[in-house]
C-alpha positions in Angstrom: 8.9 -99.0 29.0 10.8 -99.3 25.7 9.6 -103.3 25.2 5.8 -102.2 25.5 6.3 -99.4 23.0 7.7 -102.0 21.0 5.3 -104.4 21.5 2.5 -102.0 20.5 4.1 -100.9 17.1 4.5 -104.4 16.3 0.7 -105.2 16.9 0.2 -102.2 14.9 2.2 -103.8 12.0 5.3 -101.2 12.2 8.7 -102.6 11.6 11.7 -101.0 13.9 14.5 -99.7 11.6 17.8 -99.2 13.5 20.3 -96.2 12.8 23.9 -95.7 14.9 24.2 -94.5 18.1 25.9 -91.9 18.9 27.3 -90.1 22.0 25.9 -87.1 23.3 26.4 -85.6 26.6 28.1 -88.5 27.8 25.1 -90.7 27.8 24.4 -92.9 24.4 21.4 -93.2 22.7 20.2 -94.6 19.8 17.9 -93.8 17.9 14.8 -95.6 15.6 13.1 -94.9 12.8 10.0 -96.6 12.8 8.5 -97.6 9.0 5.4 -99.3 8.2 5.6 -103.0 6.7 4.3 -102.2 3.5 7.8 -100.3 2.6 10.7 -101.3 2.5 13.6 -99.8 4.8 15.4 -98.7 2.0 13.0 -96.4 1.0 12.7 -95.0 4.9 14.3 -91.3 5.5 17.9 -91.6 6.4 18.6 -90.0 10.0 21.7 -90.7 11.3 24.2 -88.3 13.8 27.8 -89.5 12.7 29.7 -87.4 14.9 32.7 -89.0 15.9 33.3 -89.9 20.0 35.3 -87.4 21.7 36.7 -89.3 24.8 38.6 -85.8 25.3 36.3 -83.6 25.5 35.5 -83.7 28.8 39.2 -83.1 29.9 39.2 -80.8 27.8 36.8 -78.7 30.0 38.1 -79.6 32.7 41.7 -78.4 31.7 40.4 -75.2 30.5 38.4 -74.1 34.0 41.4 -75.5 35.7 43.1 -72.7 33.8 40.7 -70.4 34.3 40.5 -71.0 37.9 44.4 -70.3 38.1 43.8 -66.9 36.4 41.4 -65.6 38.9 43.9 -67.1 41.5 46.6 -65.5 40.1 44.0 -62.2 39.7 43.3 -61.7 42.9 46.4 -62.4 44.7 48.1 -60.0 43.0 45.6 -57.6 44.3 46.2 -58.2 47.4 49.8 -57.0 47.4 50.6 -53.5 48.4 51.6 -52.6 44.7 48.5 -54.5 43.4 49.0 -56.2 40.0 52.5 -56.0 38.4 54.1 -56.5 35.3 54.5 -60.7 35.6 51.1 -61.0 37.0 49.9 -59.8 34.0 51.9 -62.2 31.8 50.9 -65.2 33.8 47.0 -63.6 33.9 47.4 -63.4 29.7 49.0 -66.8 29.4 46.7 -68.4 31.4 43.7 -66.9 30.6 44.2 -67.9 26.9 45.2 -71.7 27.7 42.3 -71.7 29.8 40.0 -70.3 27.0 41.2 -72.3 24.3 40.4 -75.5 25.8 37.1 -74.5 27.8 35.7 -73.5 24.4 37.4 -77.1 22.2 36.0 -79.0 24.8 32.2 -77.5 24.5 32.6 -77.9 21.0 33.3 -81.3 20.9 30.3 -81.6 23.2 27.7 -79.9 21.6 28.6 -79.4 17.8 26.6 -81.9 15.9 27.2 -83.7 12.3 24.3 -85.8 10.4 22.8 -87.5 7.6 19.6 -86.2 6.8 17.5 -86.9 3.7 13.7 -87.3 4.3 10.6 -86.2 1.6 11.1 -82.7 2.1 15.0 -82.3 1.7 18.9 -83.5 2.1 20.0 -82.1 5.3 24.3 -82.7 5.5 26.9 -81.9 7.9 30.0 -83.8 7.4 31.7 -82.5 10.4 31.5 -80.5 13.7 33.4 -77.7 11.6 31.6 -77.5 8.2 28.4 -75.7 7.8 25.4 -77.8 7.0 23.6 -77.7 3.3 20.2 -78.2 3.4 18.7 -78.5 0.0 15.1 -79.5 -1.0 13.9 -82.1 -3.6 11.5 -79.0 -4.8 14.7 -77.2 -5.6 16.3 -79.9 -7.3 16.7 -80.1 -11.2 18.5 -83.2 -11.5 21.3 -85.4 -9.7 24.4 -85.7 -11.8 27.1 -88.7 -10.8 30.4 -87.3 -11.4 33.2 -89.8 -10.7 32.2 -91.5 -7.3 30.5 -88.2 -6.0 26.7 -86.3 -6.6 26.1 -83.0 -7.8 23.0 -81.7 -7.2 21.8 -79.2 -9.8 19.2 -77.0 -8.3 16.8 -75.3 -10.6 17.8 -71.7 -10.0 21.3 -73.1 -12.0 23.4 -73.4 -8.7 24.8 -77.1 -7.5 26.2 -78.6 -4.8 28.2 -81.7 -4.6 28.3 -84.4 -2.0 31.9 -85.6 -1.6 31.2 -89.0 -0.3 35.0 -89.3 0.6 34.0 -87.6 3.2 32.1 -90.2 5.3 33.1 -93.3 6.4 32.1 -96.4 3.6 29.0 -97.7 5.5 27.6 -93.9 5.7 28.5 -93.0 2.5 26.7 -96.2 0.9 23.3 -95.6 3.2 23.6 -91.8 2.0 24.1 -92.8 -1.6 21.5 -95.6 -1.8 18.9 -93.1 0.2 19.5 -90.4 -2.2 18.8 -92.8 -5.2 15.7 -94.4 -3.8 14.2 -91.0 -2.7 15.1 -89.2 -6.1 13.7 -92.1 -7.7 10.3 -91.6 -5.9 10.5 -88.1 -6.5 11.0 -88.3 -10.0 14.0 -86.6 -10.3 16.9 -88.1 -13.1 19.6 -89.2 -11.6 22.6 -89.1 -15.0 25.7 -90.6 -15.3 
């Protein structure tokens, strides 16, 4: 299915673009961006998902609702004593319970919290990690693009800024992010200073 689509694009004149991989839900896919022949692929949006692989996250669930399971166990045999639940019950009810919590929710973390690269003609989407919170800014809102040291700051036009630590990614997505951010900004018209 995936050759014919690519066969008709490239009838079409389209170019195929490839960005990383990435796993999600255990199964990998990658994803394209396709761009027509008259641009270049620099100047295509930047789209990439650069969360790392979790090889543990699975087990991780696992553990937890093994966990789990043994605190309902431990539950309801207790009630089926004659003095019902007692005093270690409880503890091993508590201790369980919050081992089995703990990992249940790290392991559905790791599988559905997302981090990406975004930057398009409408805005620069960014979320370094699976903890951070994302910044979305649009190139409407942006005044200019100052370099400070090896980093951006973005100076929005109601006076705020935001700065892209580019320490952050690894070297071949923080050189895709930088050099999309410079070809879009120069297409938009907005100064990038140094």
């Amino acid at each position: 299915m995936f050759l014919r689509k690519k066969r008709k694009y490239l009838k079409k004149g389209i170019n195929f673009c490839y960005s990383e991989g990435f796993l999600h839900k255990i199964n990998r896919f990658i994803t394209f961006a396709a761009v027509r022949t008259n641009k270049n692929c620099s100047n295509m949006l930047l789209n990439r998902n650069i969360k790392e692989n979790n090889k543990n996250a699975f087990y991780h669930l696992v553990i937890g609702l093994i966990f789990i399971g043994m605190t309902l166990w431990v539950y309801f045999k207790g009630e089926n004593k004659p003095n019902g639940v007692d005093q270690f019950d409880w503890v091993y009810i508590f201790i369980f319970g919050m081992v089995g919590v703990f990992f249940s929710f790290k392991g559905l973390s790791s599988i559905f919290r997302k981090a990406y690269i975004l930057v398009d003609e409408e805005r620069i989407a960014i979320k370094p990690d699976e903890t951070t919170k994302s910044e979305t800014i649009l190139w409407n809102d942006i005044e200019a693009i100052r370099q400070v040291e090896k980093n951006f700051e973005i100076l929005k036009k109601d006076g705020s800024s935001y700065i892209i630590y580019f320490s952050y990614f690894k070297y071949e997505n923080a050189g895709d992010l930088k050099e999309a951010i410079i070809d879009m900004a120069s297409t938009k018209g907005i100064s990038i200073q140094e």
